[in-house]
ROTOR-561637 format. One record per residue (C-alpha): residue in one letter; z negated, y, x. Coordinates in steps of 0.05 Angstrom, whole numbers, plus 32768, in hexadecimal, padded with zeros to 4 digits. Layout:
aZYX...
***
This chain:
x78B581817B9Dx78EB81737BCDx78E481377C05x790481317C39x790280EC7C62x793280C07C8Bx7934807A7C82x7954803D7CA7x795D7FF77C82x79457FC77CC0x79777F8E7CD2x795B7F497CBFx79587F357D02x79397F807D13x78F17F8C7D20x78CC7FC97D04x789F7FC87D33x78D77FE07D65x78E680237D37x789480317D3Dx7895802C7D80x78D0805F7D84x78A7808F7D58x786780827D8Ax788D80867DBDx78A780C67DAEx786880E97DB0x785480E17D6Dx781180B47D51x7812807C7D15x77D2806C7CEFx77CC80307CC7x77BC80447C7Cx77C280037C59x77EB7FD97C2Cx78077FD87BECx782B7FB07BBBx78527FD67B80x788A7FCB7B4Cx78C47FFE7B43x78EB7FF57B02x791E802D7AFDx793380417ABDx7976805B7A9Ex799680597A59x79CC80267A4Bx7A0680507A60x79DE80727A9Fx79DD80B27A8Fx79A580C37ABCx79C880A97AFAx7A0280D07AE5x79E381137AE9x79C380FC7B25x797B80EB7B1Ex795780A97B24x791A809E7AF8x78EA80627B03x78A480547AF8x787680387B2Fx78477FFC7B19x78117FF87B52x77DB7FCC7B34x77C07FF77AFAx77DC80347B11x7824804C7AEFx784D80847B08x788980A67AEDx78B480B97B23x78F580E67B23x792680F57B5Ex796481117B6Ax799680E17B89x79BE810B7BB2x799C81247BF4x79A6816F7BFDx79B4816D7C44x79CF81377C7Fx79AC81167CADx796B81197C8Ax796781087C3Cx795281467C1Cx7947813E7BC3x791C81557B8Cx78E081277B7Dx78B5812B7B3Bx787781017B27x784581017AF3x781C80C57ACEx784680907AA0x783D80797A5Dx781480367A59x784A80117A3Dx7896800A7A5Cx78CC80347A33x78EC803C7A08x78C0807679F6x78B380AE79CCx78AA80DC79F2x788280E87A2Cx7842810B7A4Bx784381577A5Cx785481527AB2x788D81687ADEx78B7812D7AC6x78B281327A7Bx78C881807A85x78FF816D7AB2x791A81407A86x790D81727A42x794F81847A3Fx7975813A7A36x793A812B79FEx7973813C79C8x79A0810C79E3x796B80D579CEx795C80C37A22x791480A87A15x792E808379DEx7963805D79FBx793A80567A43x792D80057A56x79257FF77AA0x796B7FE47AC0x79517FBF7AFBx79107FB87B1Ex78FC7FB97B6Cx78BA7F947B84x78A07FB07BCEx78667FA47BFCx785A7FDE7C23x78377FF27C64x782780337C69x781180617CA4x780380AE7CB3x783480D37CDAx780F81037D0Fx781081327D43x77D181327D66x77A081447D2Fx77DA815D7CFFx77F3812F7CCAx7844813C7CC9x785281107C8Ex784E80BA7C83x787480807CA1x787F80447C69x789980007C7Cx78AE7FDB7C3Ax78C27F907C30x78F87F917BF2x78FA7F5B7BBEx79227F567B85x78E07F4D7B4Ax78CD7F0C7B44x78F57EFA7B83x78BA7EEB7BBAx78C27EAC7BBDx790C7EB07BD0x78F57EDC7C03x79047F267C11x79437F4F7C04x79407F7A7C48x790C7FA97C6Ax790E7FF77C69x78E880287C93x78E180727C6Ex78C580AF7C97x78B280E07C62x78A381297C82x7874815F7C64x788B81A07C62x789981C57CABx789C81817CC5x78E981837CC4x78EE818A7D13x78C7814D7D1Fx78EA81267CEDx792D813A7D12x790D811E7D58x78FB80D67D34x793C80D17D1Cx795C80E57D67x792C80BC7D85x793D807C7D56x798780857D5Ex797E808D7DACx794E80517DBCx796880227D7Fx79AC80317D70x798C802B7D21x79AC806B7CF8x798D80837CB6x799B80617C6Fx79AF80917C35x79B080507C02x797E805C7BD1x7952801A7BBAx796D802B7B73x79B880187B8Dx79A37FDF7BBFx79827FC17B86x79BC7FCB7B51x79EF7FB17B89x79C87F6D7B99x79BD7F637B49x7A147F747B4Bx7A027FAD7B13x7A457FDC7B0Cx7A3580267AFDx7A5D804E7AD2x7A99807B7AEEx7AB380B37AC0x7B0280897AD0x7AEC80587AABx7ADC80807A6Ex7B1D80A17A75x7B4980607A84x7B61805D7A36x7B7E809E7A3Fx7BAC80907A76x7BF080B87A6Ax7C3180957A6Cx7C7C80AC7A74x7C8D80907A2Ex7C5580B17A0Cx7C6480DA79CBx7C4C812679CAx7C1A810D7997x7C0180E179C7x7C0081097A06x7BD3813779CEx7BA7810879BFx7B9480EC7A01x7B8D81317A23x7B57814179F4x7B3880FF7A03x7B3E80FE7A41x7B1881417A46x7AEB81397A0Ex7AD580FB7A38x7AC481247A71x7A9F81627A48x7A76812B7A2Cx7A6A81097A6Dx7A5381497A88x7A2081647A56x79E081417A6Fx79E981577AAFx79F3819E7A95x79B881987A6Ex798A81847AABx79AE81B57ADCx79A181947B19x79ED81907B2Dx7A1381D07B22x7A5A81AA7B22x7A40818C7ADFx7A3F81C77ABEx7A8681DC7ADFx7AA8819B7AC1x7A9081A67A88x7AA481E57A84x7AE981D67AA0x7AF3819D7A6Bx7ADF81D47A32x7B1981FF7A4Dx7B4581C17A54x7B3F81B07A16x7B4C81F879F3x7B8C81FA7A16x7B9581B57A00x7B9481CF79AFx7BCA820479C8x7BF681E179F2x7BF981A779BCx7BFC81CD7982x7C4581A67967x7C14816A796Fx7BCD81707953x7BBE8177790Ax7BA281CD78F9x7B6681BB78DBx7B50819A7923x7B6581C77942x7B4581FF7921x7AFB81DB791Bx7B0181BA7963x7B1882067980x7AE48226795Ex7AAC8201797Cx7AC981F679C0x7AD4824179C4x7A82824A79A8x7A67821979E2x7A9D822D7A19x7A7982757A10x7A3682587A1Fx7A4C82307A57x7A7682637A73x7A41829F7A72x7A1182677AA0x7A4482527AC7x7A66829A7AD9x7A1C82A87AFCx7A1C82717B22x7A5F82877B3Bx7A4382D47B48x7A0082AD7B67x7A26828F7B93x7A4F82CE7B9Fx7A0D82FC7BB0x79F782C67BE5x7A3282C07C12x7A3683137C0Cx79EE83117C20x79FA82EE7C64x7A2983197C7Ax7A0A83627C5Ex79EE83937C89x79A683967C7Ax799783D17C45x79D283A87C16x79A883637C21x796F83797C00x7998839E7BC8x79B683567BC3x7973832A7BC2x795D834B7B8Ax799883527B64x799E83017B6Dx795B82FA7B4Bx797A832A7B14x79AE82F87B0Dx798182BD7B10x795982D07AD8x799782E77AAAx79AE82957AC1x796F82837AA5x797D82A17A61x79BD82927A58x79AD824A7A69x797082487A32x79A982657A07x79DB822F7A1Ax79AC81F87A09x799A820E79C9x79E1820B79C2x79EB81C079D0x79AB81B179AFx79BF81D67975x79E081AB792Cx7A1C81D07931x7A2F81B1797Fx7A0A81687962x7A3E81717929x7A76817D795Fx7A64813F798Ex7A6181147951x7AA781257935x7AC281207974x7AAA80DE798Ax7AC080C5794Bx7B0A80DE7966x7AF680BD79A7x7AE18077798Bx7B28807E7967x7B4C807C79A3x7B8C809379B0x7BA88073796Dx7B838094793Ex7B9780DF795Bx7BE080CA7957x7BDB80BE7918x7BBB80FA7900x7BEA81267928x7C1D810E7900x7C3A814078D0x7C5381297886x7C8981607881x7CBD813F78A1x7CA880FD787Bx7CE980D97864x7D1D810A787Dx7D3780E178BDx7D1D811678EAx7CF1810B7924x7CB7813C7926x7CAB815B796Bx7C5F8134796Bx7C8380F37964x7CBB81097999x7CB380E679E4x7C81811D7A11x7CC381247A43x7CEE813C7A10x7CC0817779F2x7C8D81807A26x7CC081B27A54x7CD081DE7A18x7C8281E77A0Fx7C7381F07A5Ex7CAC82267A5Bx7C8882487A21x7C47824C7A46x7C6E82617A89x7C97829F7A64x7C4282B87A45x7C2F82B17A8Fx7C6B82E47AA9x7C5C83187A6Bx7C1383137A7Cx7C29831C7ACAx7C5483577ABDx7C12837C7A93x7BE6836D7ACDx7C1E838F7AFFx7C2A83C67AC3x7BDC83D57AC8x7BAF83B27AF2x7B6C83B57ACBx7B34837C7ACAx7B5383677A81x7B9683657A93x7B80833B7AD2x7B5483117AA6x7B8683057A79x7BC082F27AA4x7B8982BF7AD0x7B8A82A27A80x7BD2829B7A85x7BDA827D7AC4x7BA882407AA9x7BD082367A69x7C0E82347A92x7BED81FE7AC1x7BCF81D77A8Ex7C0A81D37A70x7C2E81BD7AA7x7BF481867AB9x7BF3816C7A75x7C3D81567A7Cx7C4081497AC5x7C4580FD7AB9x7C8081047A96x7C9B813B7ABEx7C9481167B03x7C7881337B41x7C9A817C7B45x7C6681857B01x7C2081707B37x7C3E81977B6Ax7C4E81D47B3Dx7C0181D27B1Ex7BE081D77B5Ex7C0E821C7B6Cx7BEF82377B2Cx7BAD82237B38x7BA9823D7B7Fx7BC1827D7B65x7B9382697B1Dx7B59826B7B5Ax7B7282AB7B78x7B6C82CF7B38x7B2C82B57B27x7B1682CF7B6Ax7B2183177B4Dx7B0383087B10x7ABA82EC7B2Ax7ABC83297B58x7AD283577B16x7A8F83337AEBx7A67833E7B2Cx7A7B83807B32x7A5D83907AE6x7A2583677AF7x7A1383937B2Bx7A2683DB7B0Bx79F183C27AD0x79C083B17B01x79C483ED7B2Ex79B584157AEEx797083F67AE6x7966840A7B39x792884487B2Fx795384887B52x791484897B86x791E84487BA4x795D84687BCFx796784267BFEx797A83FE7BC7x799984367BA1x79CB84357BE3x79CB83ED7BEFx79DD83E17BA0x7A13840F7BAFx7A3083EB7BF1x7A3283B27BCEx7A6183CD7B95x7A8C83EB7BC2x7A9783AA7BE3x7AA583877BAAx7AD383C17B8Fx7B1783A87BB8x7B0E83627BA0x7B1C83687B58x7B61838C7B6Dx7B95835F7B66x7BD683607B97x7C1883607B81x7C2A832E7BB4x7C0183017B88x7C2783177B42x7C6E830F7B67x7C5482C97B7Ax7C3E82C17B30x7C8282D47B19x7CA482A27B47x7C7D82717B2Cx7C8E82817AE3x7CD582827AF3x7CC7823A7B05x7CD182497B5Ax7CA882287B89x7C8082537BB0x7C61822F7BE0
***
């Protein structure tokens, strides 16, 4: 279900009254349909991860009546707060739980169940409110409800209330109206809308700090006199970090850009077992590349279609008409492959081989930075008076390495100019994110020339990938315009418009290959 309201917290020397009299005013009519007392305690595990991945769960206590309660924390538009809601009845008890009745929440929140979320759930803080609440109406039509709540804190009446906040909630194709209340308030009032959810208010008056993925990282923090082996070890910290961060909010799919990061660390960190090679014992590297390389497919193959999703909707807005409906079904084809892929990619994290995985590595995390450099250090030179190149400062050997991956990047550049095919294009976009990886994993100790250099390569990194979404797109579409029955001739046609289309975008220019040269040979091309 998806609500869409506005709300404005009232000043303490405001009236309410005033913003009903607006609404009146307006043309609109209030009844009076009671009042209410309830009890919001939102829950979260210790370390938030529901917040992170964007969702606030709390269950409603009104008299004998309890009410699980799930909503999306960002609002999907401006102006107007636009997010997911689910509901369905609570257990009689308060959590931790077991597990939870069938209802739209307990399937929402399936896929975190192997992370142990009902297990570790307590109730973080808790929000007492009396509320008035009236119907909204046009005439004889009901267009949604106004509510007028009086915070507390719980178990704060008697110090008296913690402010005052008005909520218009719109059903659906009430969204015009709900526009004119919120003109009409601004006009008359000067009162603009509130986008602070009672969840924060609450969390900021208790002084409650919420978790930022900076912190998590802070103990791998680079510094000029690091050691390779310690450049190595907090890269792949640092990342790990963040793919871990990430994965419940993969899992629920609510926020695409989870999914991306944690794709993006994935990648990060494969390069990271490359790049650092001199630096990280074999055997990690082996078992740690193995299954990053087994869950970067799964993640990959979901996130490509999102890309080619996205892809198929701005072509649509722009098509002539016989290649939008060729494209409206043909984004349903994708949406369903999504859908498998994704059931694929969680039996993947849910799997023993990816619980074996998190638990090795968090065992290197817990280690800290310590622990790696001593494992990456090799016995060989044990005793001989030689410095190995792990235990050599990051500014002496890191340029030797980021010239390595630069020189792969010009012989993969001069194949894709040789022969321009999709492989040779896909693996020279490869390339070009070694090559900047490499150059971002030593650009603390390389100074700024190494941050300005990486964002060259990834704006050219981008440009390539352009080619390659439209290449994957392109086979997307030649496999579905196979299925297309020869009589249905308008999509038959507007299959093929589409293809031809997307045809020049997988070419790649050799003003982008010269620039890719350049870069190799260490120019600036900006």
């Amino acid at each position: 279900m998806l609500e869409r309201e506005i709300k404005y917290r009232i000043p303490k020397e405001g009236d309410a009254a005033a913003v009903c009299e607006v609404i009146e005013d307006a043309g609109f009519r209030l009844e009076s349909s009671g009042s209410i007392t309830h009890e919001d305690r939102y829950l979260d595990t210790p370390d938030w991860m529901l917040y992170r991945v964007g969702l606030a769960l709390r269950l409603r206590v009104e008299g004998e009546r309890r009410e699980l309660q799930a909503k999306t924390i960002q609002s999907e538009s401006e102006g107007v707060l636009a997010r997911s809601e689910w509901t369905q009845a609570a257990p009689p008890i308060d959590p931790p739980w077991e597990n939870l009745p069938d209802g739209p929440v307990s399937y929402l929140l399936k896929p975190l169940n192997s992370l142990g979320l009902l297990e570790q759930l307590s109730v973080r803080t808790r929000v007492e409110s009396e509320r008035k609440t009236f119907r909204w109406m046009n005439e004889r039509e009901v267009l949604g409800s106004v509510t007028l709540d009086s915070v507390f804190q719980a178990g704060s009446h008697n110090g008296g209330e913690s402010y005052r906040e008005l909520e218009v909630e719109a059903l659906d194709g009430a969204d015009r109206a709900l526009d004119e209340v919120r003109e009409a308030v601004e006009r008359r009032l000067d009162l603009h809308t509130s986008v602070e959810t009672k969840l924060a208010a609450a969390l900021a008056i208790a002084g409650e700090r919420l978790p930022e993925l900076a912190e998590r990282e802070r103990p791998y923090s680079l510094y000029e006199g690091d050691r390779l082996a310690d450049v190595a070890a907090k890269t792949l910290g640092r990342h790990l970090s963040r793919m871990f961060w990430n994965e419940p909010g993969t899992r629920l799919n609510l926020d695409g850009n989870c999914l991306h990061d944690m794709r993006v660390a994935t990648r990060r960190l494969r390069t990271a077992l490359l790049v650092f090679a001199l630096a990280i014992p074999e055997e990690t590297r082996l078992v740690l590349g193995r299954d990053l390389r087994w869950i970067g497919r799964a993640l990959g193959g979901v996130r490509d279609l999102d890309v080619g999703l996205n892809r198929v909707s701005e072509m649509a807005a722009k098509a002539p008409e016989h290649e939008r409906a060729a494209l409206y079904v043909f984004a349903r084809y994708l949406e369903i492959k999504r859908a498998r892929r994704r059931m694929g990619l969680l039996r993947r994290l849910d799997s023993k081989r990816f619980e074996g995985f998190r638990g090795r590595a968090q065992k290197w995390l817990d280690g800290g930075p310590s622990l790696w450099s001593s494992t990456a250090q090799p016995d060989a030179t044990a005793g001989t008076g030689v410095i190995p190149p792990s235990l050599a400062p990051a500014y002496m050997v890191g340029p030797r390495i980021v010239a390595e991956w630069d020189n792969r990047m010009r012989e993969a550049c001069q194949e894709a100019e040789r022969k321009s095919t999709p492989a040779n294009v896909h693996a020279l976009r490869i390339a070009v994110k070694h090559a900047r990886y490499a150059v971002e994993y030593f650009a603390v100790s390389e100074g700024q020339g190494a941050h300005h250099r990486a964002k060259q390569l990834a704006r050219i990194q981008d440009k390539l990938g352009e080619h390659q979404d439209a290449a994957t797109l392109l086979r997307h579409m030649r496999r579905y315009a196979r299925t297309i029955p020869r009589r249905d001739r308008q999509l038959l046609l507007g299959a093929r418009g589409v293809m031809d289309r997307l045809e020049p975008d997988i070419r790649i220019t050799r003003g982008e290959l010269h620039e890719l040269w350049e870069l190799g040979a260490g120019a600036d091309v900006t």
